[in-house]
C-alpha positions as CSV (number, residue, x, y, z in Angstrom):
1,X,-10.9,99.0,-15.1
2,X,-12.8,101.6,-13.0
3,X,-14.3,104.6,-14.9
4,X,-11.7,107.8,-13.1
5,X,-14.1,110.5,-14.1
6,X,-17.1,110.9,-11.9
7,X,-19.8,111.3,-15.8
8,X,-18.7,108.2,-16.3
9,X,-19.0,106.7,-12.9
10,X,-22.8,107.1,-13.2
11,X,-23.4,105.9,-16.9
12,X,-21.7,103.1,-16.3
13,X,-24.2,102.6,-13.1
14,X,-27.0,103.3,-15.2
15,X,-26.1,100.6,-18.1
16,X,-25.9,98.6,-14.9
17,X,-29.4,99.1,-13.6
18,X,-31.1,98.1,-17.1
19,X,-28.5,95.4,-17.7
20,X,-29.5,94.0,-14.4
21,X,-32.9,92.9,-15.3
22,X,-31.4,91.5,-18.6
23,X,-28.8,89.6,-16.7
24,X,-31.0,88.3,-14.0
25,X,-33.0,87.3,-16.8
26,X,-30.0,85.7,-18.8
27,X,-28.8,84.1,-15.5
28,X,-32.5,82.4,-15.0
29,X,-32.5,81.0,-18.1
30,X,-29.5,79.9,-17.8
31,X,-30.1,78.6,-15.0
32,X,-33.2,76.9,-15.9
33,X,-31.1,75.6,-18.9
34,X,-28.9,74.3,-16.7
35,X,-31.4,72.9,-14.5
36,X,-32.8,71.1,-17.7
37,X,-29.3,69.7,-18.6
38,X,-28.6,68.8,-14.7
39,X,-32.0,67.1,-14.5
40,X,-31.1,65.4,-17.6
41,X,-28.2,64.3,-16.6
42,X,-29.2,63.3,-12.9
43,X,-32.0,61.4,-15.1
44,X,-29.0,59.6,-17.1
45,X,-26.6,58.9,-14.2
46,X,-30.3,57.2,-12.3
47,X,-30.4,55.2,-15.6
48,X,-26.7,54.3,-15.6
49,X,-26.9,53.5,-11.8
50,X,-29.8,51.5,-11.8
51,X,-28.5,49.6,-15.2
52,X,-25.4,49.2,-12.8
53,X,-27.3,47.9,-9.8
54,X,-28.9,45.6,-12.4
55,X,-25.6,44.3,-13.4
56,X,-24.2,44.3,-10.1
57,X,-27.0,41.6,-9.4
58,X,-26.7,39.9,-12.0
59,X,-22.9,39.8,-11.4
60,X,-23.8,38.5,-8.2
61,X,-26.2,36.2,-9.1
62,X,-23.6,34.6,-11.6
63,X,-21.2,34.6,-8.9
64,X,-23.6,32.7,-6.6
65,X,-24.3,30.1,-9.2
66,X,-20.4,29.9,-10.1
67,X,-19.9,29.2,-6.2
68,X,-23.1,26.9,-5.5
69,X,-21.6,24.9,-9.2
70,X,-18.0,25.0,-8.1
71,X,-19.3,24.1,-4.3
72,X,-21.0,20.6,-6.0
73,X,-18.0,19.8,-7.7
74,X,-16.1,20.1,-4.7
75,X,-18.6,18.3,-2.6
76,X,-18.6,15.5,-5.4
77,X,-14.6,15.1,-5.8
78,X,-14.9,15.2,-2.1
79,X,-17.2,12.4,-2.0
80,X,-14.8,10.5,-5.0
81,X,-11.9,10.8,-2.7
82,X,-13.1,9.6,0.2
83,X,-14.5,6.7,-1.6
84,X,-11.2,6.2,-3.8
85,X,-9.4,6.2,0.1
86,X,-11.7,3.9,1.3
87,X,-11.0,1.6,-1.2
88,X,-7.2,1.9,-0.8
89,X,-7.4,1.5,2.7
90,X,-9.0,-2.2,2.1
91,X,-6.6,-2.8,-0.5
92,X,-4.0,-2.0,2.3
93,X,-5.6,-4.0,4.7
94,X,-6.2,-6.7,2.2
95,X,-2.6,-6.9,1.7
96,X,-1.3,-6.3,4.9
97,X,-3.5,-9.5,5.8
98,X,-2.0,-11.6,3.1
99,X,1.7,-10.1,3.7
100,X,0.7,-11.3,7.3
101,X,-0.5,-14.7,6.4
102,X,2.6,-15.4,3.7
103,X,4.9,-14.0,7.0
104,X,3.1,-17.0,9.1
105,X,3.2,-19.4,6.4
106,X,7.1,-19.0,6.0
107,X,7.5,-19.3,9.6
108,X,5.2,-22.2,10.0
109,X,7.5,-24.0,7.1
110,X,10.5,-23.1,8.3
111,X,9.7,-24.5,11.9
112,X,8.7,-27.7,10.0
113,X,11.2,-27.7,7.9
114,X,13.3,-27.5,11.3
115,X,11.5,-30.1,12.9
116,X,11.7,-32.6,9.8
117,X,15.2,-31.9,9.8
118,X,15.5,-32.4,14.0
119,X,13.3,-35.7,13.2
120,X,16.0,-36.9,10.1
121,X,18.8,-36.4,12.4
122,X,17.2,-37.9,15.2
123,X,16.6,-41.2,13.5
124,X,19.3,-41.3,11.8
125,X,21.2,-40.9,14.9
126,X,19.2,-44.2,15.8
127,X,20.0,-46.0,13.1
128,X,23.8,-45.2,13.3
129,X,22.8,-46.4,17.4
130,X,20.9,-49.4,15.7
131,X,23.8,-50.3,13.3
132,X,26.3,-50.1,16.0
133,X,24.5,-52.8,18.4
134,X,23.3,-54.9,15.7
135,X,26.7,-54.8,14.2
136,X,28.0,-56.1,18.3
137,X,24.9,-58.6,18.5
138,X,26.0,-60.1,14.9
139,X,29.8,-60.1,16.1
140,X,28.5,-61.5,19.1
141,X,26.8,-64.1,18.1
142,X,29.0,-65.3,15.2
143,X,32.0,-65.3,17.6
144,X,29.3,-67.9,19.4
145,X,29.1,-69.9,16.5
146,X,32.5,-70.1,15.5
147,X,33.4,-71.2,18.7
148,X,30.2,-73.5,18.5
149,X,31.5,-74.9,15.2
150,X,34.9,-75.2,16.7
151,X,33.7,-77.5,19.6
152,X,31.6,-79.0,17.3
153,X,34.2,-79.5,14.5
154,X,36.9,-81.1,17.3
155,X,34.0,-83.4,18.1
156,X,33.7,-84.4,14.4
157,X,36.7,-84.6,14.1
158,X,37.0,-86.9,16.8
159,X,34.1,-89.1,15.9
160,X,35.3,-89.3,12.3
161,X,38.9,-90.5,13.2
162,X,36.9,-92.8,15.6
163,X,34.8,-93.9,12.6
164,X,37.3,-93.9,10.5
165,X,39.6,-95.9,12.7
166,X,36.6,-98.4,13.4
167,X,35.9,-98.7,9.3
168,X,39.8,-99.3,8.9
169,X,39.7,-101.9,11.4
170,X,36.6,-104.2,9.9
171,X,38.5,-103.6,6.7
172,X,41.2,-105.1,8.0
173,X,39.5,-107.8,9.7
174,X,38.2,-108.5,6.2
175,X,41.4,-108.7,4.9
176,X,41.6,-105.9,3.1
177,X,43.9,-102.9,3.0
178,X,42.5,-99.4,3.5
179,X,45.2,-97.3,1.6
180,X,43.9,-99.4,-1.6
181,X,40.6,-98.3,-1.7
């Protein structure tokens, strides 16, 4: 609080005059005190910040080596799969080929099995043909020979009972009776 008397008003100016130098003095050492303890510390955060920097490089300098390592990998699955498809892709190809060639083979035996079967009833139908006329030529010709052995079996017959009546008559002529012998 202010001094209310006007005695007291001017002793407290004159403690104020001869504190003055003490304070400016207090203040500047202070001061330069604090200066010390700001320079340290300015000297301290330089430390920490250039320790920082340092690991910040480092950081980045791991980083860059974790990326370039994981980028390699990459590169070489890359390469693996693209080989690995490759390979698949022949292997597809490979068996679409034979897939392709067992398709033609079944239709090539199943046309031949059709044409075998085309060429077995074919001939067959031939040979029922074949049987048929053979069976009419056979008929044919046995009916000739039976008719043949008919004309030729009157004729025998005539000529035997001719012989036969010529023989009876010599017999007779020799005396002798026909029925006995």
């Amino acid at each position: 609080m202010a001094p209310k008397k006007k005695g007291e008003r001017k002793r407290a100016g004159k403690q104020k005059q001869k504190t003055l130098p003490v304070l400016r003095r207090d203040v500047a050492r202070q001061a330069i005190a604090d200066s010390e303890g700001l320079k340290q510390k300015l000297a301290d955060l330089e430390k920490e910040l250039e320790k920082a920097r340092g690991d910040k490089k480092d950081i980045y300098a791991e980083m860059i080596r974790q990326y370039q390592q994981l980028q390699c990998q990459t590169d070489a699955q890359i390469q693996h799969l693209k080989a690995k498809t490759e390979n698949l892709q022949e292997q597809l190809g490979s068996v679409s080929a034979c897939r392709e060639d067992v398709r033609q083979s079944r239709a090539d035996k199943a046309k031949a099995l059709e044409e075998k079967d085309e060429a077995v009833a074919h001939m067959q139908s031939k040979i029922n043909n074949m049987e048929t006329e053979y069976e009419k030529i056979l008929h044919g010709s046995l009916d000739a020979v039976l008719s043949k052995l008919q004309t030729a079996k009157l004729s025998w017959e005539e000529e035997a009972t001719l012989v036969h009546l010529e023989y009876k008559d010599q017999l007779k002529e020799f005396g002798l009776n026909p029925l006995e012998i």
